[in-house]
N, CA, C and O atoms as a GROMACS GRO file, in nm:
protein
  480
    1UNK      N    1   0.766  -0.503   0.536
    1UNK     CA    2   0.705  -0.600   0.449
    1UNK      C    3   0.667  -0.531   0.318
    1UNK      O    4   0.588  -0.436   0.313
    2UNK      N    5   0.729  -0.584   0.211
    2UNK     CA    6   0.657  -0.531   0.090
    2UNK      C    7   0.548  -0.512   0.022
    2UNK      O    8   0.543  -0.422  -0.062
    3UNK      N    9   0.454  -0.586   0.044
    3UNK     CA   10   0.288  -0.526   0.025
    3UNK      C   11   0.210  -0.435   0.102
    3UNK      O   12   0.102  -0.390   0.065
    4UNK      N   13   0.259  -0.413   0.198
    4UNK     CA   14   0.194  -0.327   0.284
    4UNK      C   15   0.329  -0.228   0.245
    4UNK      O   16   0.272  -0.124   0.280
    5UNK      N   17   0.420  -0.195   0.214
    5UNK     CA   18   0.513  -0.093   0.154
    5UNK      C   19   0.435  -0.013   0.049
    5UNK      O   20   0.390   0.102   0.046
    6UNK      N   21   0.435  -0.150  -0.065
    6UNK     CA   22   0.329  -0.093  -0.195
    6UNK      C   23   0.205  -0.069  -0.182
    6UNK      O   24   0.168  -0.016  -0.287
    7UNK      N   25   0.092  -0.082  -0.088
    7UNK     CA   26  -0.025  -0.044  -0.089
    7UNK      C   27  -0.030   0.069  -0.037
    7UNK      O   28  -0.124   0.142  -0.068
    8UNK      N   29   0.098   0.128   0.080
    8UNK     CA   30   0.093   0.258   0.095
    8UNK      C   31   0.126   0.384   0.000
    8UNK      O   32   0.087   0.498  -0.026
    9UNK      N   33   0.230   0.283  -0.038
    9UNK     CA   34   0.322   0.375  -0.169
    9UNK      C   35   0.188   0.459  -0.290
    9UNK      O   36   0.179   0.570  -0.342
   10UNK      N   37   0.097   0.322  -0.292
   10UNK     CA   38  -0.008   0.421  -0.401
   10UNK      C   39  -0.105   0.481  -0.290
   10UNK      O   40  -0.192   0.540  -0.355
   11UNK      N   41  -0.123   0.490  -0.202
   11UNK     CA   42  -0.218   0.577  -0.092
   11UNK      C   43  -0.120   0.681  -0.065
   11UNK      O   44  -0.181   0.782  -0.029
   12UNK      N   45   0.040   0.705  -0.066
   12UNK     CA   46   0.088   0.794  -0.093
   12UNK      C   47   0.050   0.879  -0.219
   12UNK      O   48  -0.030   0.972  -0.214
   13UNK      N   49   0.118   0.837  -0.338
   13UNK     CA   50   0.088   0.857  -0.434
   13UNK      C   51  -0.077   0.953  -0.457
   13UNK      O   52  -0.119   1.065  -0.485
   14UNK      N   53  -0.117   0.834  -0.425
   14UNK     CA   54  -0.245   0.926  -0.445
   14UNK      C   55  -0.323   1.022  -0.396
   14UNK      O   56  -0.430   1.063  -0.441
   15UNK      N   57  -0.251   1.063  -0.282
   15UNK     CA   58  -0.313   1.184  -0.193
   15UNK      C   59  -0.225   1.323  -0.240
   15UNK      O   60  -0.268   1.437  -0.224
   16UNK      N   61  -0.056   1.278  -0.319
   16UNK     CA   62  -0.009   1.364  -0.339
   16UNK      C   63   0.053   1.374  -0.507
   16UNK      O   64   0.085   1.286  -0.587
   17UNK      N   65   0.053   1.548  -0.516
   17UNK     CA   66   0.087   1.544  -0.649
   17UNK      C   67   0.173   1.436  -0.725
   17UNK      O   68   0.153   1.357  -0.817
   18UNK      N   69   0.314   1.482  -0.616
   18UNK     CA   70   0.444   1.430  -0.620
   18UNK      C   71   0.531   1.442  -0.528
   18UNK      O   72   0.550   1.534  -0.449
   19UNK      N   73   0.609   1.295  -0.550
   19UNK     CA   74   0.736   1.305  -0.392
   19UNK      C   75   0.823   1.240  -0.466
   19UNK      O   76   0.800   1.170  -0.565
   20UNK      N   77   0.929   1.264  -0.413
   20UNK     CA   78   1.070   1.242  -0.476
   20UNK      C   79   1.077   1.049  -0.385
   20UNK      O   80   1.025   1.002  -0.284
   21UNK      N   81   1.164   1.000  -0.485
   21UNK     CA   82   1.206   0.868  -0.444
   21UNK      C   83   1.270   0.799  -0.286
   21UNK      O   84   1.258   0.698  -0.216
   22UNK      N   85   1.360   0.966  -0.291
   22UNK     CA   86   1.454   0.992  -0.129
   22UNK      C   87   1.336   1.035  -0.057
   22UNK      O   88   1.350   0.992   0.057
   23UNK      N   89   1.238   1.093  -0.066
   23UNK     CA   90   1.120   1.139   0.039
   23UNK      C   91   1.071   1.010   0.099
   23UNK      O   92   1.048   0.989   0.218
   24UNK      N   93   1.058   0.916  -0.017
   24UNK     CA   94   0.992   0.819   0.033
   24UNK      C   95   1.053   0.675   0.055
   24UNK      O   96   0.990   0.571   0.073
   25UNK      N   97   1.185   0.691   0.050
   25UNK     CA   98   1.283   0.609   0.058
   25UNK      C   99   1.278   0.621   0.263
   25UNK      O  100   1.263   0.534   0.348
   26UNK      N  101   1.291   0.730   0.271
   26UNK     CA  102   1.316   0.830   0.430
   26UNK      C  103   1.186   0.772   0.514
   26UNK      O  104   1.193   0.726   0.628
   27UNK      N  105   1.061   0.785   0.429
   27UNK     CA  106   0.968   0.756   0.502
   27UNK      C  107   0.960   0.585   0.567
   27UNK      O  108   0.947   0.543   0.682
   28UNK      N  109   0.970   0.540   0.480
   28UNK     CA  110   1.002   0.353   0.498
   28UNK      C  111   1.141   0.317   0.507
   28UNK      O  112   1.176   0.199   0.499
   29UNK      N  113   1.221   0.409   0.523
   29UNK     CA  114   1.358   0.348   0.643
   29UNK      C  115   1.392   0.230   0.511
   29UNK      O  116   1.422   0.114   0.539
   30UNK      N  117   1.385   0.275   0.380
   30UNK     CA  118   1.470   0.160   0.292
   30UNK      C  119   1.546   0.267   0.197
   30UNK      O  120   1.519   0.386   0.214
   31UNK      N  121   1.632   0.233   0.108
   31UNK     CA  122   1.700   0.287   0.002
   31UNK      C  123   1.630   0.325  -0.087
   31UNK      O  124   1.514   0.287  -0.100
   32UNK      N  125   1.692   0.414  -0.171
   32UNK     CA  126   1.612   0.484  -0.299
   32UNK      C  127   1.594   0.349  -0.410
   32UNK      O  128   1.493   0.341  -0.480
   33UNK      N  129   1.711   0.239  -0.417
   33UNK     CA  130   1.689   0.139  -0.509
   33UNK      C  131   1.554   0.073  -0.501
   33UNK      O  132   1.475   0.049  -0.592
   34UNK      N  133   1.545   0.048  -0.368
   34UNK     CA  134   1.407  -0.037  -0.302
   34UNK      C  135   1.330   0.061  -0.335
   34UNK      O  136   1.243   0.015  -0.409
   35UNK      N  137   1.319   0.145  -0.324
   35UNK     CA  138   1.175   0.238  -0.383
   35UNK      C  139   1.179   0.228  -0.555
   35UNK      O  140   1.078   0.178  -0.604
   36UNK      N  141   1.307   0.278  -0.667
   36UNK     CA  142   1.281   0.200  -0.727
   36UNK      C  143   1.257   0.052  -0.824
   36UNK      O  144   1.229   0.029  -0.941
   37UNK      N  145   1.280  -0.015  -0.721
   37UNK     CA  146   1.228  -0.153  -0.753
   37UNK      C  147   1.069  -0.164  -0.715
   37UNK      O  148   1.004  -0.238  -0.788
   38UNK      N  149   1.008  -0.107  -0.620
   38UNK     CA  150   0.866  -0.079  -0.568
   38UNK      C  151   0.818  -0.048  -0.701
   38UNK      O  152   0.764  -0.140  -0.763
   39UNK      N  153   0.830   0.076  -0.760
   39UNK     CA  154   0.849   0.126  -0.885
   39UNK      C  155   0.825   0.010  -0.976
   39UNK      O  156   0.720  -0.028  -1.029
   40UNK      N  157   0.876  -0.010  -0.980
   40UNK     CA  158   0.852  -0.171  -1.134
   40UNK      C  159   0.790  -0.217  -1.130
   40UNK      O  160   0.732  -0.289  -1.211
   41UNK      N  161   0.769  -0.175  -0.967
   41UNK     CA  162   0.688  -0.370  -0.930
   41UNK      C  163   0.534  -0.324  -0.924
   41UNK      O  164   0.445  -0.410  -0.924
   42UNK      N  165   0.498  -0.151  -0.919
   42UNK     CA  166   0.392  -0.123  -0.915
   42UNK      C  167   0.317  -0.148  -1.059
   42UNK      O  168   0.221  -0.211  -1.103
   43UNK      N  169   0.433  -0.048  -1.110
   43UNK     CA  170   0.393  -0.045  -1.295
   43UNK      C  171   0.378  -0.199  -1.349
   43UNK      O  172   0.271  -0.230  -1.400
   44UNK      N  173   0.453  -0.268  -1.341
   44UNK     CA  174   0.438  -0.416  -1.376
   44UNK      C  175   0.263  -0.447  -1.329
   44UNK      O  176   0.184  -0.496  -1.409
   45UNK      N  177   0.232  -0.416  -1.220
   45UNK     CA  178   0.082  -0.431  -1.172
   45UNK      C  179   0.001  -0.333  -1.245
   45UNK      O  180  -0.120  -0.316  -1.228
   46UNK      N  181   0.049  -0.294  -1.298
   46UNK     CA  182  -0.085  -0.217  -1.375
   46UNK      C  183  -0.094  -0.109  -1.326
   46UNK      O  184  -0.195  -0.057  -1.374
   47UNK      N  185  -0.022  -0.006  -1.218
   47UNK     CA  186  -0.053   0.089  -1.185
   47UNK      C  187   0.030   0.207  -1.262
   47UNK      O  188   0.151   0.200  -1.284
   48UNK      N  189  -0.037   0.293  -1.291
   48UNK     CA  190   0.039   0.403  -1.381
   48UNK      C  191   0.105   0.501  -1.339
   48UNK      O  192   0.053   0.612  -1.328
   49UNK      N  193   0.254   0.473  -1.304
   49UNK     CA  194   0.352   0.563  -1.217
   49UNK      C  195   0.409   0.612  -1.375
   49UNK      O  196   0.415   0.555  -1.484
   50UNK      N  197   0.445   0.739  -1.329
   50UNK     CA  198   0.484   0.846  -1.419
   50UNK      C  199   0.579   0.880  -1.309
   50UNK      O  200   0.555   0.891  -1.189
   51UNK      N  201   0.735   0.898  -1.400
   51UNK     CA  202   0.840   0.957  -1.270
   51UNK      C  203   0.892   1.074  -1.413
   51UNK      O  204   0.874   1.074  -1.534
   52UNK      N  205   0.964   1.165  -1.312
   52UNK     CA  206   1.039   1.281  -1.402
   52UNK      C  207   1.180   1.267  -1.319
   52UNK      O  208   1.202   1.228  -1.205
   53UNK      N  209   1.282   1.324  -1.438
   53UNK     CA  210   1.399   1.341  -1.320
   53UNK      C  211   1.399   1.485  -1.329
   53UNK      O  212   1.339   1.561  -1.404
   54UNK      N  213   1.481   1.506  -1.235
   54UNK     CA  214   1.558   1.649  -1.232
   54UNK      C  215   1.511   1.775  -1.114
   54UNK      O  216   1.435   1.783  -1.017
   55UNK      N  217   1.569   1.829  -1.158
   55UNK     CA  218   1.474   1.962  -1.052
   55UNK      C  219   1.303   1.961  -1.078
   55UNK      O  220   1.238   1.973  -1.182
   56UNK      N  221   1.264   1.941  -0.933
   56UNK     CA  222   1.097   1.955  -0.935
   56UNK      C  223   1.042   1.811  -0.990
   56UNK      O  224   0.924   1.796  -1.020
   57UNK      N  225   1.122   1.724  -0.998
   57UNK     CA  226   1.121   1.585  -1.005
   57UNK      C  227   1.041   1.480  -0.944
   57UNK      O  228   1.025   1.472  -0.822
   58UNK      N  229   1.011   1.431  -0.996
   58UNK     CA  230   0.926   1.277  -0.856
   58UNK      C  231   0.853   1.179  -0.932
   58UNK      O  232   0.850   1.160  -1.054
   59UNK      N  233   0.793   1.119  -0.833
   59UNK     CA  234   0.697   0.991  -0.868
   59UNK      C  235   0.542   1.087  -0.867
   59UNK      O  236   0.512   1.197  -0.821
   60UNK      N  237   0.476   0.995  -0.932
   60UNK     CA  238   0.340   1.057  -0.939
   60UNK      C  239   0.279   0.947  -1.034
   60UNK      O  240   0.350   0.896  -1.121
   61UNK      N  241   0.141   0.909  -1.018
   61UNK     CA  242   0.018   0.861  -1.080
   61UNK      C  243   0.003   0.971  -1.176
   61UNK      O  244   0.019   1.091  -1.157
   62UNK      N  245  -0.044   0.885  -1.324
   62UNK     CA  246  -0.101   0.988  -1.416
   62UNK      C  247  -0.251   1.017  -1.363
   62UNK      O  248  -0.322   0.935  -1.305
   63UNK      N  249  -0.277   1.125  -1.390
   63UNK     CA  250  -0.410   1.219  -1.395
   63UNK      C  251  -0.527   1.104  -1.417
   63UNK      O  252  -0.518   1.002  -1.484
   64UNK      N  253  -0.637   1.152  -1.340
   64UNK     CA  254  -0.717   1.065  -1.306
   64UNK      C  255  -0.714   0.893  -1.292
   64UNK      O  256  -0.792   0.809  -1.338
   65UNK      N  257  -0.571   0.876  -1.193
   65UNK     CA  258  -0.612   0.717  -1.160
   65UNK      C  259  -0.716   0.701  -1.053
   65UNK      O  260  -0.740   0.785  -0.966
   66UNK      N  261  -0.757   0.621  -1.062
   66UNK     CA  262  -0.829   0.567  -0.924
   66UNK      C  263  -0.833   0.421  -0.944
   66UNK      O  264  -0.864   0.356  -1.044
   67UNK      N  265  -0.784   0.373  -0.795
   67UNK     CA  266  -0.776   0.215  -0.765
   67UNK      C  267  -0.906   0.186  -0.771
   67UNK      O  268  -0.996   0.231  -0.700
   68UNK      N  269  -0.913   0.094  -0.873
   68UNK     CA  270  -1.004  -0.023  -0.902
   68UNK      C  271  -1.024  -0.131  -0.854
   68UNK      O  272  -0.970  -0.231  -0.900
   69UNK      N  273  -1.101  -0.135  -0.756
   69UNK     CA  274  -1.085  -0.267  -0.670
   69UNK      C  275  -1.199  -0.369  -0.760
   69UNK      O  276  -1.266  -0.458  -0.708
   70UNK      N  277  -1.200  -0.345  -0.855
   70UNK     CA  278  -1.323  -0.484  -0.934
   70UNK      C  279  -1.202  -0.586  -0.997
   70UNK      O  280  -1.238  -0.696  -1.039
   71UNK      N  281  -1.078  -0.555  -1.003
   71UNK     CA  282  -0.968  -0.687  -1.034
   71UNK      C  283  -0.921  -0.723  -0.977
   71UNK      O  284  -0.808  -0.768  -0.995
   72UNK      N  285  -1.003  -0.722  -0.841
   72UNK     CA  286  -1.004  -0.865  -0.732
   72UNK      C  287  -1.098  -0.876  -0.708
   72UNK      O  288  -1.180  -0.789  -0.679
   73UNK      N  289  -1.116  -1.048  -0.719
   73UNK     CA  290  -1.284  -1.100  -0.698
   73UNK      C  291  -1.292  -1.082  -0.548
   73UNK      O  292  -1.197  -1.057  -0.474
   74UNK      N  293  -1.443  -1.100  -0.508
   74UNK     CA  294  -1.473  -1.116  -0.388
   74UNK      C  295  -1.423  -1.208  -0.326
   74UNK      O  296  -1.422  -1.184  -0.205
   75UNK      N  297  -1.367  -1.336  -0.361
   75UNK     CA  298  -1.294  -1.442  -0.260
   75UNK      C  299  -1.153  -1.346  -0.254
   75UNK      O  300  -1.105  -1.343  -0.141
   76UNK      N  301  -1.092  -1.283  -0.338
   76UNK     CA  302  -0.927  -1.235  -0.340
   76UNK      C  303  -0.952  -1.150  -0.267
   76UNK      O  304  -0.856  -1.145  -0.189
   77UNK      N  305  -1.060  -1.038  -0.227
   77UNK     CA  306  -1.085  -0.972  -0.106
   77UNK      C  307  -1.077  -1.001   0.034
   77UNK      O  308  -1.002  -0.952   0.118
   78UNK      N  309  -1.149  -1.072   0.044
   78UNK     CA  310  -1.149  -1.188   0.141
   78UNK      C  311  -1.039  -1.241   0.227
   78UNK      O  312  -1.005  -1.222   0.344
   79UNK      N  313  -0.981  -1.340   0.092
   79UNK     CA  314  -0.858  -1.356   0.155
   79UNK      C  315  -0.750  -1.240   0.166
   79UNK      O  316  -0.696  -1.259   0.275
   80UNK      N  317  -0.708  -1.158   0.123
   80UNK     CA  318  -0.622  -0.984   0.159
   80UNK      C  319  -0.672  -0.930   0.278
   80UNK      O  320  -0.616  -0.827   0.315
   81UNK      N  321  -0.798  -0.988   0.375
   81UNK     CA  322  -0.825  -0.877   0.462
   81UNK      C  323  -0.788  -0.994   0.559
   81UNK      O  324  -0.708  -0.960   0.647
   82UNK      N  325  -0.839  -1.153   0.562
   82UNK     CA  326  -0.814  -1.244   0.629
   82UNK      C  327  -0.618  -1.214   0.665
   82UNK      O  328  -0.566  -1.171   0.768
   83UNK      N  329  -0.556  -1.255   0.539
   83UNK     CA  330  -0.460  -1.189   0.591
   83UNK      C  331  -0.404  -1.090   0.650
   83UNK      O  332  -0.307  -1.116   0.722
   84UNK      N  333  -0.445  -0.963   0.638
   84UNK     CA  334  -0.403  -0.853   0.699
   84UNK      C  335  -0.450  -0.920   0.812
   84UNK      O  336  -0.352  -0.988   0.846
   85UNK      N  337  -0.526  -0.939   0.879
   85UNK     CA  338  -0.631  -0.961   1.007
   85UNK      C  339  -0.520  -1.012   1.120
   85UNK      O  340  -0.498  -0.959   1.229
   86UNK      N  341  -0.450  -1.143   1.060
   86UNK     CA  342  -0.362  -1.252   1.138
   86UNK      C  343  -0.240  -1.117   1.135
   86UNK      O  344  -0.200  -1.076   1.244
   87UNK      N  345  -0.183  -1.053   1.002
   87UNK     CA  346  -0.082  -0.978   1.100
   87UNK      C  347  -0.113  -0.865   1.161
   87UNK      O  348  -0.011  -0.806   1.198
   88UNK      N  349  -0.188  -0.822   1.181
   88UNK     CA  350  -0.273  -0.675   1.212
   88UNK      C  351  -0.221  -0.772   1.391
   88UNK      O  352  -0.188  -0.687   1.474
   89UNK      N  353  -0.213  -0.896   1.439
   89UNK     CA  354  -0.218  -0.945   1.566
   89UNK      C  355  -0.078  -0.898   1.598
   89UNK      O  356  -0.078  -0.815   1.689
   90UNK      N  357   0.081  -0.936   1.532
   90UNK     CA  358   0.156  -0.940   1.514
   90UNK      C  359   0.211  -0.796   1.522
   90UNK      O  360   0.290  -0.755   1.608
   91UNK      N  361   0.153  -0.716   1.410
   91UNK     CA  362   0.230  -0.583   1.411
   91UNK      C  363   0.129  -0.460   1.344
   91UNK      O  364   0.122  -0.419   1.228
   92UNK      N  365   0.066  -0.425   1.448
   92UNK     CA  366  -0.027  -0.360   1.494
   92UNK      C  367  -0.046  -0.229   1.372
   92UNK      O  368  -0.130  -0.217   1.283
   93UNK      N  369   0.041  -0.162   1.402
   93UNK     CA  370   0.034  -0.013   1.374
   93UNK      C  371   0.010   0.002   1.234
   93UNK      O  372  -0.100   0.043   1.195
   94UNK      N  373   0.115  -0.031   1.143
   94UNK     CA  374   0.081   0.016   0.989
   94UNK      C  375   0.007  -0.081   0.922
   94UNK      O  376  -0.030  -0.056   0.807
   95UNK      N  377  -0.031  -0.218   0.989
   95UNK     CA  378  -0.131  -0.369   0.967
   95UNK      C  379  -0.276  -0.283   0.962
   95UNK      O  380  -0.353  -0.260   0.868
   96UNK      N  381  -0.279  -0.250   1.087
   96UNK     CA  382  -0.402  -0.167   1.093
   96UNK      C  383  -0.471  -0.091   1.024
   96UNK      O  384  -0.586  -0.128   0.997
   97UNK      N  385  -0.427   0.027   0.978
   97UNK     CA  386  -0.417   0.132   0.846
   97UNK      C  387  -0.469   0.066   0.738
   97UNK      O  388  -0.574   0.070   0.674
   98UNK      N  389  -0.365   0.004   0.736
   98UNK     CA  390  -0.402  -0.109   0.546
   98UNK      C  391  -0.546  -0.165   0.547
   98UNK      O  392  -0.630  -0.172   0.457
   99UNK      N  393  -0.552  -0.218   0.735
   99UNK     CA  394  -0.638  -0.320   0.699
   99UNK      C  395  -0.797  -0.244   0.664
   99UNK      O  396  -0.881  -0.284   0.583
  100UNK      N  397  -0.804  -0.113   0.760
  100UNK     CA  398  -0.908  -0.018   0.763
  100UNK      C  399  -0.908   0.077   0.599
  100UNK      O  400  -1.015   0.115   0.552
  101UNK      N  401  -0.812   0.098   0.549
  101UNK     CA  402  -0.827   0.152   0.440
  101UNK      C  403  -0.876   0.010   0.343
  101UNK      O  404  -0.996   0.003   0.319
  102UNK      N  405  -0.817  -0.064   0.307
  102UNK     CA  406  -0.874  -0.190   0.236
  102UNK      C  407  -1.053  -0.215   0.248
  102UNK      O  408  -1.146  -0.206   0.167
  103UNK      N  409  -1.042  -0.246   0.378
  103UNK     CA  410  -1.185  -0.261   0.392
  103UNK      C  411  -1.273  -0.103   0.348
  103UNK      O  412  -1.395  -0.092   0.361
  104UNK      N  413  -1.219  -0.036   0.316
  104UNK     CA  414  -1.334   0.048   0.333
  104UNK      C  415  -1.325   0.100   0.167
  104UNK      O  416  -1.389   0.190   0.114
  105UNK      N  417  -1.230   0.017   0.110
  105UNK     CA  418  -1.214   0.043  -0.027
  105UNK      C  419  -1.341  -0.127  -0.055
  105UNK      O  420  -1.449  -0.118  -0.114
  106UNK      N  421  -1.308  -0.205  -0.019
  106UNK     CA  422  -1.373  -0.341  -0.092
  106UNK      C  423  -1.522  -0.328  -0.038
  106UNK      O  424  -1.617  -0.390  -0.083
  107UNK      N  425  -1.526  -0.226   0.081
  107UNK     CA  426  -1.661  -0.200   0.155
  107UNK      C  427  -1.722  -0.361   0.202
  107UNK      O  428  -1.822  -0.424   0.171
  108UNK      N  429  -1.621  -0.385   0.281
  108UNK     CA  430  -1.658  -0.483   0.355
  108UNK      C  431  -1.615  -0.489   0.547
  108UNK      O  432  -1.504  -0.467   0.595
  109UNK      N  433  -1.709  -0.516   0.603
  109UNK     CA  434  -1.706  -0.525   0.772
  109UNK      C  435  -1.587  -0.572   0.823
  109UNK      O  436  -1.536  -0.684   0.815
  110UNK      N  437  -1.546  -0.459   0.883
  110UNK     CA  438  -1.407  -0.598   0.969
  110UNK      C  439  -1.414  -0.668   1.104
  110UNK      O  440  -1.419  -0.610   1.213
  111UNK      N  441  -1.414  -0.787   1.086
  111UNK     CA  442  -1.450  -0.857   1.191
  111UNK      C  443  -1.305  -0.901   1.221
  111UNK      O  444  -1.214  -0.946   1.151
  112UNK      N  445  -1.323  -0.862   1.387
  112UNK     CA  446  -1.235  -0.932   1.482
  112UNK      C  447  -1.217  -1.098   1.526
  112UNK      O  448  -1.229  -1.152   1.636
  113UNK      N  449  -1.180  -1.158   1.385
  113UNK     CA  450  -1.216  -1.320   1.445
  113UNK      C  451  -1.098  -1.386   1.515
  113UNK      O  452  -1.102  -1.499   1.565
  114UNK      N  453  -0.961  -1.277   1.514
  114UNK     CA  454  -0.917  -1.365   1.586
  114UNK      C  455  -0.826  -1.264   1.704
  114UNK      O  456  -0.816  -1.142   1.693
  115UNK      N  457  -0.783  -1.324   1.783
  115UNK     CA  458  -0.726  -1.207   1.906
  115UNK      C  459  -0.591  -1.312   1.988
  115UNK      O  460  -0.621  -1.418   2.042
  116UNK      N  461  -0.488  -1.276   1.986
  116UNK     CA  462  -0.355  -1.367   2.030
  116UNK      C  463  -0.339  -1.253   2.124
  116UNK      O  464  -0.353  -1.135   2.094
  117UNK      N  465  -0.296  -1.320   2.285
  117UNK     CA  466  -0.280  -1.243   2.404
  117UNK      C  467  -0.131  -1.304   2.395
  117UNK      O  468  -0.125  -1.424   2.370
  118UNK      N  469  -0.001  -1.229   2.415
  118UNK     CA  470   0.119  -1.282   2.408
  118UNK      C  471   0.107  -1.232   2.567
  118UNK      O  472   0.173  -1.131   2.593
  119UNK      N  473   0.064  -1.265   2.629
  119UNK     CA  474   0.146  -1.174   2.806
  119UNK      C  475   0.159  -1.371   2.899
  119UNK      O  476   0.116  -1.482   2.869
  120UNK      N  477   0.192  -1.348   2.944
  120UNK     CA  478   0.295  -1.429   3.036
  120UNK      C  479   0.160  -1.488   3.152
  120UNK      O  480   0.187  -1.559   3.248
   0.00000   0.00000   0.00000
């Protein structure tokens, strides 16, 4: 899924200097195009990707970004965690992550409101 692609992509990003397009193409099992189209689609959002080519090359955030979570209101919070929540039921593993890093970026409680038992 592509938002949960791109919200990792800058929690990538931001833990590391720099990674090449194929590093992270490898990591999410998609093509280097799809990473950069991610790419556009980050910068188009306002996030400040700086890429180099060549030897010693990569993606990287300019120097001192930090995600700003004040350009989403408290209802757009809300609803981003509500959603994660319903697929966090669905597909557990990297739903999860997002949903615990999110919340602990908007610093809000995660409540378990809903729980789907698929067993027979």
């Amino acid at each position: 899924m592509q938002i949960n692609r791109l919200f990792e992509i800058i929690y990538i990003l931001m833990g590391k200097e720099r990674i090449t397009a194929k590093a992270l193409a490898e990591h999410f099992d998609v093509s280097r195009q799809t990473i950069c189209h991610d790419m556009d689609t980050l910068s188009i959002a306002g996030i400040p990707i700086y890429t180099q080519k060549g030897k010693g090359g990569g993606i990287s955030l300019l120097p001192n970004f930090v995600l700003n979570k004040s350009i989403l209101g408290e209802h757009e919070q809300g609803e981003i965690l509500s959603a994660l929540q319903g697929l966090s039921n669905v597909k557990t593993d990297a739903t999860n992550q997002i949903l615990q890093k999110l919340s602990t970026i908007f610093n809000k409680n995660m409540t378990n409101w809903l729980e789907v038992d698929y067993s027979g």
